[in-house]
FIMI-65784 format. One record per residue (C-alpha): residue in three letters; x, y, z; residue number from 1. Coordinates in Angstrom, 1 decimal. Layout:
BEGIN
["ala", [X, Y, Z], NUM]
...
// end
This chain:
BEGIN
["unk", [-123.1, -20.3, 2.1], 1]
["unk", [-122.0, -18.0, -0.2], 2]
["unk", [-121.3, -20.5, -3.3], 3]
["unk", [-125.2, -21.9, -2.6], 4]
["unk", [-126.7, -18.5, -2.8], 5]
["unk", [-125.4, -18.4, -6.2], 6]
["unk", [-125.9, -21.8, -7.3], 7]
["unk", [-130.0, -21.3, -6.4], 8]
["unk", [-130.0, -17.6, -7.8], 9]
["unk", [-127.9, -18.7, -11.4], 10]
["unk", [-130.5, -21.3, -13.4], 11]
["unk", [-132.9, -19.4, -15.9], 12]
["unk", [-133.1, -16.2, -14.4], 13]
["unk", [-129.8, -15.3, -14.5], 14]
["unk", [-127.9, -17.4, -17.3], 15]
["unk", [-127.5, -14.7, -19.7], 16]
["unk", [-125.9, -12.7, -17.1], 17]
["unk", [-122.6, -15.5, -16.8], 18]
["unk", [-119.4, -14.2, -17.2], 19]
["unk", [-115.9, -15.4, -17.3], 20]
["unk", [-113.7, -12.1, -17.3], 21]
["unk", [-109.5, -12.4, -17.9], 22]
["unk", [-108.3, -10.0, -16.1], 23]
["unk", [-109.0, -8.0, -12.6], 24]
["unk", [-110.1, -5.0, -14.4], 25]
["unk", [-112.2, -7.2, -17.0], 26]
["unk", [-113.9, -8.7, -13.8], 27]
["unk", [-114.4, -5.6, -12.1], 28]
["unk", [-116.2, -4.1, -15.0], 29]
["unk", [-118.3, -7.1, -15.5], 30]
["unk", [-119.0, -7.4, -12.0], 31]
["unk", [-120.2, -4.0, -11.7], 32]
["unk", [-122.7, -4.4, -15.6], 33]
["unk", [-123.5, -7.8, -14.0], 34]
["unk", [-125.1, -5.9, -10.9], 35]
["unk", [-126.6, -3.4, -12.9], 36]
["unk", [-128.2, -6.0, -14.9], 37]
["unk", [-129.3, -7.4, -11.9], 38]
["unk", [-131.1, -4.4, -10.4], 39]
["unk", [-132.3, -3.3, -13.5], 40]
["unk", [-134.3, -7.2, -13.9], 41]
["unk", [-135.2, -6.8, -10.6], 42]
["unk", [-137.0, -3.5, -10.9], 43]
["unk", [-138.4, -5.0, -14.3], 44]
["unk", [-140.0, -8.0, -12.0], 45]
["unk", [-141.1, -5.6, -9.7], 46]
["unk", [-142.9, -3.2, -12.2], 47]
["unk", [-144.7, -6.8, -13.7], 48]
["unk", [-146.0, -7.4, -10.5], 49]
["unk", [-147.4, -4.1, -9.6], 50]
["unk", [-149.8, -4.9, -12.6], 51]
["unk", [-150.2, -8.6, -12.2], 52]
["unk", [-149.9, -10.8, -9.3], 53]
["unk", [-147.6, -14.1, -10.3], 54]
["unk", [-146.3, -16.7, -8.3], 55]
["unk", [-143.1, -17.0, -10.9], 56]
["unk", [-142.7, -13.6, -11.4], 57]
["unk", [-142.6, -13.2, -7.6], 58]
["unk", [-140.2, -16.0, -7.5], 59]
["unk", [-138.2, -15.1, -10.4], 60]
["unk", [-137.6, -11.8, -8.1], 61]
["unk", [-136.1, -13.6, -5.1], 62]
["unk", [-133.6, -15.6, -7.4], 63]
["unk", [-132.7, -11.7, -8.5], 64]
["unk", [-132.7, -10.5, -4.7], 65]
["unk", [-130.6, -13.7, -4.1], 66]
["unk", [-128.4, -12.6, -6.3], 67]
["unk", [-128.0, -8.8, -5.4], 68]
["unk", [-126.9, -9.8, -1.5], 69]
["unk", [-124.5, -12.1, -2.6], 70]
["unk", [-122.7, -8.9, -4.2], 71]
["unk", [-123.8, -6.7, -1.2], 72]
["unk", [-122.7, -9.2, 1.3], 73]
["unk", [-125.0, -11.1, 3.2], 74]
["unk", [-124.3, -9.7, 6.7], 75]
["unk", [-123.8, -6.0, 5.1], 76]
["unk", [-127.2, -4.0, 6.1], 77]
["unk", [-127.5, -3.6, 2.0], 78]
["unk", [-127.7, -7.8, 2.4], 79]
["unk", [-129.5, -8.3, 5.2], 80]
["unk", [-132.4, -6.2, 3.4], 81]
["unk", [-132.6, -7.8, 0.5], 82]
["unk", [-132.5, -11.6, 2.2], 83]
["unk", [-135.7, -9.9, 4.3], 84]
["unk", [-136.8, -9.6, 0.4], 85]
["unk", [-135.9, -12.9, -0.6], 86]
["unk", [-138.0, -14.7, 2.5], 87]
["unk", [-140.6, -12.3, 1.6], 88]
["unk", [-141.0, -12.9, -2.4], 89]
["unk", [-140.9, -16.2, -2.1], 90]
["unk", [-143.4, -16.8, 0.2], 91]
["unk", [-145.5, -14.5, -2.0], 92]
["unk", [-144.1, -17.0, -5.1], 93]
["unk", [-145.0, -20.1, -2.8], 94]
["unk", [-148.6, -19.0, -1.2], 95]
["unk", [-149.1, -18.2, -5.2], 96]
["unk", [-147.8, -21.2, -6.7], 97]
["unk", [-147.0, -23.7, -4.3], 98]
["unk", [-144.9, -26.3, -6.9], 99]
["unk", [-141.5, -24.4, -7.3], 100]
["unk", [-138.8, -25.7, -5.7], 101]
["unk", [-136.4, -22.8, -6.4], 102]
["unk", [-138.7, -20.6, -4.4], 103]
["unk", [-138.9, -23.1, -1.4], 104]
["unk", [-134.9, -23.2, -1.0], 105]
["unk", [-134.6, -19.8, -1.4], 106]
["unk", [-137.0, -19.7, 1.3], 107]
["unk", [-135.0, -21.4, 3.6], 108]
["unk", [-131.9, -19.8, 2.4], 109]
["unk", [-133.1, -16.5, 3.6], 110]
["unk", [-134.6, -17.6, 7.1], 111]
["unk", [-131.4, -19.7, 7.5], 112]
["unk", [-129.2, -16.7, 6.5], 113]
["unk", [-131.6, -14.6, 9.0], 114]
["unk", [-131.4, -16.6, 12.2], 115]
["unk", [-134.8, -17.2, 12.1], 116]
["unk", [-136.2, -19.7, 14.7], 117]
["unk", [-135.5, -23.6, 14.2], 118]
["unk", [-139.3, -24.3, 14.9], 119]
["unk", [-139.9, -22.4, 11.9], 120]
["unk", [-137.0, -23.5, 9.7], 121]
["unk", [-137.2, -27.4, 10.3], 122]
["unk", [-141.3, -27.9, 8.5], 123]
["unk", [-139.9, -25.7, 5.6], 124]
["unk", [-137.0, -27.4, 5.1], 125]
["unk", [-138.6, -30.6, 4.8], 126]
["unk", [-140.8, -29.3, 2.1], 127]
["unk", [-138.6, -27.7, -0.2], 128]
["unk", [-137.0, -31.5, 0.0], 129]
["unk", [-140.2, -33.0, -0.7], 130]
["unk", [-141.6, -30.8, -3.4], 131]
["unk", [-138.6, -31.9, -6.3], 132]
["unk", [-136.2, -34.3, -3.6], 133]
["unk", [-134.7, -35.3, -7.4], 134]
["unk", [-134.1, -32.2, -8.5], 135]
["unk", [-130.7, -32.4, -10.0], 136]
["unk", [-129.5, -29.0, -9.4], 137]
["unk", [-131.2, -28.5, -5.9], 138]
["unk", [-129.6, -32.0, -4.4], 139]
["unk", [-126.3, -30.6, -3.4], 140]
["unk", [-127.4, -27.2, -2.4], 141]
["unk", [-129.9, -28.6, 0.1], 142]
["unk", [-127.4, -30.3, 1.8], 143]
["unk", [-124.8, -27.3, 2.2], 144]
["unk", [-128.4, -25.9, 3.7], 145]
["unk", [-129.4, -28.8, 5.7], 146]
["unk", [-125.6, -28.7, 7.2], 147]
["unk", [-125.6, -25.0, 8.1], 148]
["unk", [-129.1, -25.2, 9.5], 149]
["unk", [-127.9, -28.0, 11.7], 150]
["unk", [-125.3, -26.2, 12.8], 151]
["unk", [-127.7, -23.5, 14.2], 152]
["unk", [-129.5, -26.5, 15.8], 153]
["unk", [-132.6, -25.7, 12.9], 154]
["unk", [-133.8, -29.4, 12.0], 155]
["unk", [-135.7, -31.7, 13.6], 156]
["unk", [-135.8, -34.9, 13.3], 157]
["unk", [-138.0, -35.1, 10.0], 158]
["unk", [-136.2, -32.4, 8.8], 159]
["unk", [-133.1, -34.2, 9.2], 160]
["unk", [-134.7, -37.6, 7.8], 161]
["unk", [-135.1, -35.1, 4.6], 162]
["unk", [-131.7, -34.0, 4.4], 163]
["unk", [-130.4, -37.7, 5.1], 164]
["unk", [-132.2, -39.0, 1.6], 165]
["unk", [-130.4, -36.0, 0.0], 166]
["unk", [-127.3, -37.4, 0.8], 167]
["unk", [-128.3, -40.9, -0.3], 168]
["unk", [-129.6, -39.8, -3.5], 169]
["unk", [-126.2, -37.4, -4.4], 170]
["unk", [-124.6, -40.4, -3.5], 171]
["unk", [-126.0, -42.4, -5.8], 172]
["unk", [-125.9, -39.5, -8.4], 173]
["unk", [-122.8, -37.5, -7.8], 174]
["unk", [-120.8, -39.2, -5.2], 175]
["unk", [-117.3, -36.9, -6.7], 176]
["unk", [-119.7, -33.7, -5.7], 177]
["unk", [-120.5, -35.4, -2.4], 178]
["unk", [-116.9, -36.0, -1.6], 179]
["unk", [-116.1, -32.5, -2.2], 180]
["unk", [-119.2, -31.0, 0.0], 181]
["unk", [-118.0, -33.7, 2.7], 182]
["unk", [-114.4, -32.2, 3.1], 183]
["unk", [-115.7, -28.1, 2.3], 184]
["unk", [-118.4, -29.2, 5.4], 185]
["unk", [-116.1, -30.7, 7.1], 186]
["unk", [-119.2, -33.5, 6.9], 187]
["unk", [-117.5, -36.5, 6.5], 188]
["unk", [-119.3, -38.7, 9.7], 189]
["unk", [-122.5, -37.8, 9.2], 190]
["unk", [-122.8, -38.1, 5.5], 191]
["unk", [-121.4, -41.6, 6.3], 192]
["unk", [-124.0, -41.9, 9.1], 193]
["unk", [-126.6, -41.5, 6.3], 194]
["unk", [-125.4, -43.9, 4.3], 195]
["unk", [-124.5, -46.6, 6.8], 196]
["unk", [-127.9, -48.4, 5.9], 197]
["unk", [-127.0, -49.2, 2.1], 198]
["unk", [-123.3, -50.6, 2.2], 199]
["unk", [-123.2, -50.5, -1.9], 200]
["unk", [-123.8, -46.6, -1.7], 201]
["unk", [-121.1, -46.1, 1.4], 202]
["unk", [-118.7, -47.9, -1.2], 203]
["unk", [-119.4, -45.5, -3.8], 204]
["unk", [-119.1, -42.8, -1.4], 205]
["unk", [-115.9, -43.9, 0.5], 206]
["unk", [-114.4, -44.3, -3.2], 207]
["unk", [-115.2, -41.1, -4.5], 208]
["unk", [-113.9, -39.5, -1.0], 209]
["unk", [-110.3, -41.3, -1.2], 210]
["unk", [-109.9, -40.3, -4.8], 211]
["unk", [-110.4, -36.6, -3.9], 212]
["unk", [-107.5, -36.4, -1.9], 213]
["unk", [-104.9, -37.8, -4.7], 214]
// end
């Protein structure tokens, strides 16, 4: 889930921070300031919030924490601590200021990522759906999420009504992107099991799918 940790840690926080280096010692170098950047915004957030207590700030500190254990390596002891930071800022961002919808997938990123228990993953997943389901740069990443908590047995069957109308609407919206999930996922039948109920959307889909093969 590697490329969804970044695409829910990138959007305001972090879009000064983009980089598109030449060469290996280029990217080296700017991976390493990159970091540093990181940590140092982190701390910043950190040092905001030790004199005010904000839902955004506390969310705009597990974008950063997102971040940081995609360079550490989510299953490296350096990553697992800062996903336990992740889960934890944003439900400090969400108890704070329920209506951000970065902070609910990041949520469920981190207790995904965590193993944590599909009774508790399942009702939180189907809110950070609800809370923005049109949200164009949260559509795709929630299915990657939906699909890897599925395959840890994590939704229910609300949960995975949820993730179904994802699929719908990126069909819809970005069938190409769908097509390109569907084969990375592996996710072909049951992205067409979603859309089996609207034939003119399975059409779009199917189209998009057998042009990404050529």
């Amino acid at each position: 889930m590697g490329a969804l940790l970044l695409a829910l840690a990138v959007p305001r926080v972090l879009a000064d921070l983009d980089t598109a280096p030449d060469d290996e010692v280029v990217a080296t170098l700017a991976t390493t300031t990159k970091t540093l950047r990181l940590a140092q915004a982190a701390q910043g957030r950190r040092d905001a919030l030790a004199r005010r207590d904000d839902g955004h700030l506390h969310a705009e500190l597990a974008a950063l924490e997102l971040a940081l254990a995609h360079h550490d390596g989510p299953a490296t002891r350096e990553g697992a601590a800062r996903l336990e930071r992740v889960e934890s800022e944003a439900r400090a961002a969400l108890a704070l200021a329920p209506a951000q919808p970065y902070a609910w997938v990041a949520l469920v990123y981190a207790m995904v990522a965590r193993g944590a228990d599909s009774a508790a993953v399942a009702p939180i997943y189907r809110l950070a759906v609800e809370i923005a389901p049109r949200e164009p740069a949260l559509v795709l990443p929630r299915i990657e999420l939906g699909f890897a908590a599925l395959a840890r047995g994590a939704l229910d069957d609300p949960a995975r009504a949820a993730l179904d109308g994802q699929i719908r609407i990126a069909a819809d919206g970005a069938p190409g992107e769908l097509a390109r999930l569907a084969r990375r996922r592996y996710a072909l039948a049951p992205i067409r099991a979603a859309l089996a109920g609207d034939p003119a959307l399975l059409a779009r889909f199917d189209t998009a799918y057998l042009s990404s093969v050529r």
